[in-house]
Backbone as XML, in Angstrom:
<?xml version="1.0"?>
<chain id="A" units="angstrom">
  <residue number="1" name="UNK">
    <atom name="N" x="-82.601" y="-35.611" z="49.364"/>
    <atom name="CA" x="-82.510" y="-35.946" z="50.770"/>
    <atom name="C" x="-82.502" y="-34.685" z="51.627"/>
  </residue>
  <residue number="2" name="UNK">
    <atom name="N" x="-81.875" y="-33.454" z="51.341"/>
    <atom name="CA" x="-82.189" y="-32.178" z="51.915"/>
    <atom name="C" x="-83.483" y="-31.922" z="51.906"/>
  </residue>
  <residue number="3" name="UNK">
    <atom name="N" x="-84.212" y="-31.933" z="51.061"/>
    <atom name="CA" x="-85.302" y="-31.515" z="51.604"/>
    <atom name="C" x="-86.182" y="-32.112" z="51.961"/>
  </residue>
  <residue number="4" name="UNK">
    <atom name="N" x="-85.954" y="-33.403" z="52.257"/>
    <atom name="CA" x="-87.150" y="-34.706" z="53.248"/>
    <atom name="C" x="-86.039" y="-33.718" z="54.682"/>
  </residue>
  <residue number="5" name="UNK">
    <atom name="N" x="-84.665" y="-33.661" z="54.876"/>
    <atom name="CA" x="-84.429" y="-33.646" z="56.225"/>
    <atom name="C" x="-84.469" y="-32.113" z="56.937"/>
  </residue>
  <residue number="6" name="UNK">
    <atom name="N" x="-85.031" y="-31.136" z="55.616"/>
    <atom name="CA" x="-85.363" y="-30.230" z="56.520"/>
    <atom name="C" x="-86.714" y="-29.841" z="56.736"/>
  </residue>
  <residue number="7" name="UNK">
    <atom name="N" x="-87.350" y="-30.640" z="56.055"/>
    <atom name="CA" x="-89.308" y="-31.062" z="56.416"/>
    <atom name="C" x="-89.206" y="-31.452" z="57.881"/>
  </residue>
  <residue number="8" name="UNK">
    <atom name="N" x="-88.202" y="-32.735" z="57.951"/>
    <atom name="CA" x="-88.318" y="-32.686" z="58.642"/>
    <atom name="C" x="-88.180" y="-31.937" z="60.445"/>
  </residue>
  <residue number="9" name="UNK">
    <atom name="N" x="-86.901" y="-31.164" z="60.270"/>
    <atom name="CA" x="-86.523" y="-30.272" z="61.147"/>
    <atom name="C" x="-87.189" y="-29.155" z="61.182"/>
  </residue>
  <residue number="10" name="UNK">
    <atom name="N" x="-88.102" y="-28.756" z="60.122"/>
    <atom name="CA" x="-88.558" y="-27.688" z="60.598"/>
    <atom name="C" x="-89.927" y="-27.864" z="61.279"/>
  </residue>
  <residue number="11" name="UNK">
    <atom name="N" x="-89.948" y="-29.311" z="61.124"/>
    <atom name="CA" x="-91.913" y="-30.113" z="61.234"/>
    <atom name="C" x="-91.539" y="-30.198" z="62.744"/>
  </residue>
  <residue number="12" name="UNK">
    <atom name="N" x="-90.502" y="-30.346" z="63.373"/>
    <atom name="CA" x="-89.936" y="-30.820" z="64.817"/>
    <atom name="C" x="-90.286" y="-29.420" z="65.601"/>
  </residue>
  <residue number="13" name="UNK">
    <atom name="N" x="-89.317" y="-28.463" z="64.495"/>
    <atom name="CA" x="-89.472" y="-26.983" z="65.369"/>
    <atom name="C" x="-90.952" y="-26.449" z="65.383"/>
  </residue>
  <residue number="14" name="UNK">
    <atom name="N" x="-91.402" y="-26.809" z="64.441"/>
    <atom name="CA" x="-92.742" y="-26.014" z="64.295"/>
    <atom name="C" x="-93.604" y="-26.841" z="65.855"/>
  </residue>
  <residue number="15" name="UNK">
    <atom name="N" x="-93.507" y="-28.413" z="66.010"/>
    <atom name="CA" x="-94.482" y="-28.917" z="66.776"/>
    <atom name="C" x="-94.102" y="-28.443" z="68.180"/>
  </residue>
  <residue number="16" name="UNK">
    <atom name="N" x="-92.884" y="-28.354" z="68.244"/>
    <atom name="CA" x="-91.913" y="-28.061" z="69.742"/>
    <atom name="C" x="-92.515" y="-26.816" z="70.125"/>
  </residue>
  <residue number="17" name="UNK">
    <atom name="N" x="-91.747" y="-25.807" z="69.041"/>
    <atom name="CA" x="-93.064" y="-24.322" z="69.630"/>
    <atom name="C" x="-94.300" y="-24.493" z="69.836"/>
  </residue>
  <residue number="18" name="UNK">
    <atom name="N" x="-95.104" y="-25.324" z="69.202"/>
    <atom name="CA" x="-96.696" y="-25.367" z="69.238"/>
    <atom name="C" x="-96.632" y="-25.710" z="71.088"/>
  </residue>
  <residue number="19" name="UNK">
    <atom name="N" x="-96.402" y="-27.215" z="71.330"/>
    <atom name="CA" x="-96.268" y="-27.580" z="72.187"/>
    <atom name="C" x="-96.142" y="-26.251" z="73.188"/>
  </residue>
  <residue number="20" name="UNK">
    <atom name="N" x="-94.939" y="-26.141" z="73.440"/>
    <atom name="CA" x="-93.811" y="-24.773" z="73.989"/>
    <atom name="C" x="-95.020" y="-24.459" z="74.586"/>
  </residue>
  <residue number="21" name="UNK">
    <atom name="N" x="-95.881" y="-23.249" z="73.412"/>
    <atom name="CA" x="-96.643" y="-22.375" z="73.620"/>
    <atom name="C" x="-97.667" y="-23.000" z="74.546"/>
  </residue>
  <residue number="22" name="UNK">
    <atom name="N" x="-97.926" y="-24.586" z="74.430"/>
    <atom name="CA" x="-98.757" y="-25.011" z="75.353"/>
    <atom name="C" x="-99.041" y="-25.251" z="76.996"/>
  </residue>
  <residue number="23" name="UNK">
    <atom name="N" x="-97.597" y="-24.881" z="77.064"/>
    <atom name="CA" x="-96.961" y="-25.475" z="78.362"/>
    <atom name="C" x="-96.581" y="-26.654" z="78.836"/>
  </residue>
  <residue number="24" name="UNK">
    <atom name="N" x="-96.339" y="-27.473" z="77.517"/>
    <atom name="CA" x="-96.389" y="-28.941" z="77.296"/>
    <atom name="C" x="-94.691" y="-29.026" z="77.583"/>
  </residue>
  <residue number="25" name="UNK">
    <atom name="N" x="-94.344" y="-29.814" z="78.510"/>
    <atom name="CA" x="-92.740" y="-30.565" z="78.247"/>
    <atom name="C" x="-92.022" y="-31.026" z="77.559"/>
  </residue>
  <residue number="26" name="UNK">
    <atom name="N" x="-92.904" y="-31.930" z="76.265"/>
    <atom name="CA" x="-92.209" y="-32.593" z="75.829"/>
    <atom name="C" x="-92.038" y="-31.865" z="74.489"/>
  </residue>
  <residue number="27" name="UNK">
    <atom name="N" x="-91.149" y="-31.518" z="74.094"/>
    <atom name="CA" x="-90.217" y="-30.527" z="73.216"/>
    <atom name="C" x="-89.366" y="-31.023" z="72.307"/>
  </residue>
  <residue number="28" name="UNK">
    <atom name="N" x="-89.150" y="-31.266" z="71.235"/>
    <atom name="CA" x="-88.006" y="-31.766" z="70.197"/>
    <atom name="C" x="-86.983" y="-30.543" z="70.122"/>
  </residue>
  <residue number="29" name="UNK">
    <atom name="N" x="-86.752" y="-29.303" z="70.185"/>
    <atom name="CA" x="-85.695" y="-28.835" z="69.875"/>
    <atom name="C" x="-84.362" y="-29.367" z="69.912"/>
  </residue>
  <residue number="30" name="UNK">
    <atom name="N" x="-83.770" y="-29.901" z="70.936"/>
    <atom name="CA" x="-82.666" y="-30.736" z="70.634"/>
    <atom name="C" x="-82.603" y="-31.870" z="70.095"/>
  </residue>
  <residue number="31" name="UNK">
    <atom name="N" x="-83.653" y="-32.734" z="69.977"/>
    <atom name="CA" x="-83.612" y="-33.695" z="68.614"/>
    <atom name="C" x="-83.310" y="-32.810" z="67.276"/>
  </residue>
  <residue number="32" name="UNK">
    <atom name="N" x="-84.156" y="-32.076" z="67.056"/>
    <atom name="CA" x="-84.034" y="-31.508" z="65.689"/>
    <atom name="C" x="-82.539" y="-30.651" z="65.607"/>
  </residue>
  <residue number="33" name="UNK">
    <atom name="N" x="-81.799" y="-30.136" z="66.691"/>
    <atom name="CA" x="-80.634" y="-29.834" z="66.296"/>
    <atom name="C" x="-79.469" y="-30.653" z="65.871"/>
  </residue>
  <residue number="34" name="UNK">
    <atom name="N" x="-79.613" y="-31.820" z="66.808"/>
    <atom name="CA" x="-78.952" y="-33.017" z="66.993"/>
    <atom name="C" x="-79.025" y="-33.738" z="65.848"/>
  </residue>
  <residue number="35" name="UNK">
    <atom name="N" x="-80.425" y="-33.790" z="64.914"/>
    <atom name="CA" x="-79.900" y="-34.363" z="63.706"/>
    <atom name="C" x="-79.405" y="-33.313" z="62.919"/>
  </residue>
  <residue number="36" name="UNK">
    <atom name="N" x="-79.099" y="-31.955" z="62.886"/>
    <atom name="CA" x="-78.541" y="-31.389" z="62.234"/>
    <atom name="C" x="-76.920" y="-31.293" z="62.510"/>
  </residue>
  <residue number="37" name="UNK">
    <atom name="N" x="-76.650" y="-31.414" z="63.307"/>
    <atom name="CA" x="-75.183" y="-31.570" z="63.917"/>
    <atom name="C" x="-74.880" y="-33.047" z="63.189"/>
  </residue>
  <residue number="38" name="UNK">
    <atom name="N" x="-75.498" y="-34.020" z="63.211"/>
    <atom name="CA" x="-74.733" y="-34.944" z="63.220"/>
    <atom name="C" x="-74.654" y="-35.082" z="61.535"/>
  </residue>
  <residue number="39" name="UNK">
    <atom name="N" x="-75.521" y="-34.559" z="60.505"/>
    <atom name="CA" x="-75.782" y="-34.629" z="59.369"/>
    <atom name="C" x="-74.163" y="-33.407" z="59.071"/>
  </residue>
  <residue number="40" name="UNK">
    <atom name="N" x="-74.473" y="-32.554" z="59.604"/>
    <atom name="CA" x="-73.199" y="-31.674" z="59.255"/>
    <atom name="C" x="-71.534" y="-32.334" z="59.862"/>
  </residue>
  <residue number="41" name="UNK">
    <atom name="N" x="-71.453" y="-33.306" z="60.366"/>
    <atom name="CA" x="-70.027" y="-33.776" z="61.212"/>
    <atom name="C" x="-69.865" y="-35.195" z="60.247"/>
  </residue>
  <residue number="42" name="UNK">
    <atom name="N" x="-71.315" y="-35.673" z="59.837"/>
    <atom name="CA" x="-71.149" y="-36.709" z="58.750"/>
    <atom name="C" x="-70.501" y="-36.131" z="57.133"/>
  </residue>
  <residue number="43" name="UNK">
    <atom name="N" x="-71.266" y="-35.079" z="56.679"/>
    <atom name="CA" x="-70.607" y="-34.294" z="55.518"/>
    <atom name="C" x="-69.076" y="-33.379" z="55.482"/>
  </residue>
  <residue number="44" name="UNK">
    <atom name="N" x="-68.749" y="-33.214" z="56.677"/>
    <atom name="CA" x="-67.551" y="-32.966" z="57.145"/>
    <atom name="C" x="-66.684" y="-34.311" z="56.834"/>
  </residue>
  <residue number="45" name="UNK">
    <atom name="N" x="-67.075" y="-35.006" z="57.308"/>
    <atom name="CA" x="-65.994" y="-36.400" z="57.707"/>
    <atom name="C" x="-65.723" y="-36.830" z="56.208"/>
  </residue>
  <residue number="46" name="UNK">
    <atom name="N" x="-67.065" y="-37.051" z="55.428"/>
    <atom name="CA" x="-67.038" y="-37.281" z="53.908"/>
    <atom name="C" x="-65.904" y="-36.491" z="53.671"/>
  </residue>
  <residue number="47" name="UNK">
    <atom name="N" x="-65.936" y="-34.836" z="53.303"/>
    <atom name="CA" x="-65.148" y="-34.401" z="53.130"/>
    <atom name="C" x="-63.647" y="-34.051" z="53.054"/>
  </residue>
  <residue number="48" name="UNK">
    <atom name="N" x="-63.818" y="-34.992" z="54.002"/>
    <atom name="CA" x="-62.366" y="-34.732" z="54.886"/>
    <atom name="C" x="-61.523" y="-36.146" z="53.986"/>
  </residue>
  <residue number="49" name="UNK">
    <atom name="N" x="-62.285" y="-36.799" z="54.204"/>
    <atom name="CA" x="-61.669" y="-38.469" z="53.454"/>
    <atom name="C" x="-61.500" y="-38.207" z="52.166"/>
  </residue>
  <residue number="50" name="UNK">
    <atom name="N" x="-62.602" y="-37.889" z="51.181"/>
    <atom name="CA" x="-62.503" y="-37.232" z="50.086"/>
    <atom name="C" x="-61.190" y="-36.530" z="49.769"/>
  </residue>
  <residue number="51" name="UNK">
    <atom name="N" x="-60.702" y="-35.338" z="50.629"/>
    <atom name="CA" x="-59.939" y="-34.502" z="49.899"/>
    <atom name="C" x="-58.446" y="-35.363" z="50.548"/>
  </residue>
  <residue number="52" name="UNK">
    <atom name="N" x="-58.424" y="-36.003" z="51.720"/>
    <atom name="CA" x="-56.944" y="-36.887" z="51.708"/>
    <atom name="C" x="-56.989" y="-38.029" z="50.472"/>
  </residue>
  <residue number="53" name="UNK">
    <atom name="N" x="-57.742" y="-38.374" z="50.760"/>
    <atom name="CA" x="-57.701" y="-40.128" z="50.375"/>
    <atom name="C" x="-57.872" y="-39.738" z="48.055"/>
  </residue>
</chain>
């Protein structure tokens, strides 16, 4: 699953710069961070239950 989800984040960053460079608006960088935040606050939380519970 890591590495389908950082295909995918880096497929986001790569199109966002392309774009970027185009002068195009529409931009994923904060999608693609945003699923990284939330993937890291989900493995946190696991964690967290894990080591009480």
């Amino acid at each position: 699953m890591d590495v389908l989800v950082s295909l995918g984040v880096i497929g986001a960053v790569v199109v966002s710069a392309w774009l970027l460079g185009r002068g195009s608006n529409e931009v994923y960088f904060d999608t693609a961070v945003m699923l990284i935040v939330l993937l890291l606050v989900g493995r946190w939380w696991k964690r967290c239950a894990v080591t009480v519970g």
